[in-house]
N, C-alpha and C positions, 0 to 999 in steps of 0.2 A: 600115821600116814603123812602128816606134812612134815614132817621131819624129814623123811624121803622125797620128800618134794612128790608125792603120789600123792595126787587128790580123788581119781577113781581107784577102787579093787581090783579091776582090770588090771592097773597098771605098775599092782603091785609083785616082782617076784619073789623068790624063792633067798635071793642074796640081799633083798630091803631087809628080810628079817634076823631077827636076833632073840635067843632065847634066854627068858631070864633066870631058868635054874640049869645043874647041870643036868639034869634028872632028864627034863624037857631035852635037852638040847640030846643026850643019850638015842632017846625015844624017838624023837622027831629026823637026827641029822640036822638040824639048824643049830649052823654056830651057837654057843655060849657067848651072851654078852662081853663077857672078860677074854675071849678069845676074837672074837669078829675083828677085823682089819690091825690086829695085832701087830701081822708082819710089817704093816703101809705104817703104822707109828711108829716102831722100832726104828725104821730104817730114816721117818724124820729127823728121829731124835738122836739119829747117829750121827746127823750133818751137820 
C-alpha cells in the first residue's frame, strides 16, 4: 500500500494493483506484474 502512496483501503483501486502470477492476473483481470505500465516504460526508454 505504501508504495502506492495508499495508506487507507479506501483509497486503494483497482489500477494500484498488480498481479503476481499470470494464473492470478487470468482470474482476476488485474494486470500481470510484468505487464502493468509496460506501455509508460517502453515509451521512456524510447527517449
Amino acid at each position: 500500500m505504501a508504495g502506492s502512496r495508499n495508506f487507507r483501503i479506501s483509497t486503494i483501486s483497482r489500477k494500484d494493483l498488480m498481479a503476481l502470477t499470470e494464473e492470478a492476473a487470468k482470474i482476476s483481470g488485474i494486470p500481470y506484474v510484468m505487464d502493468a505500465y509496460k506501455e509508460e516504460a517502453e515509451k521512456i526508454l524510447e527517449e
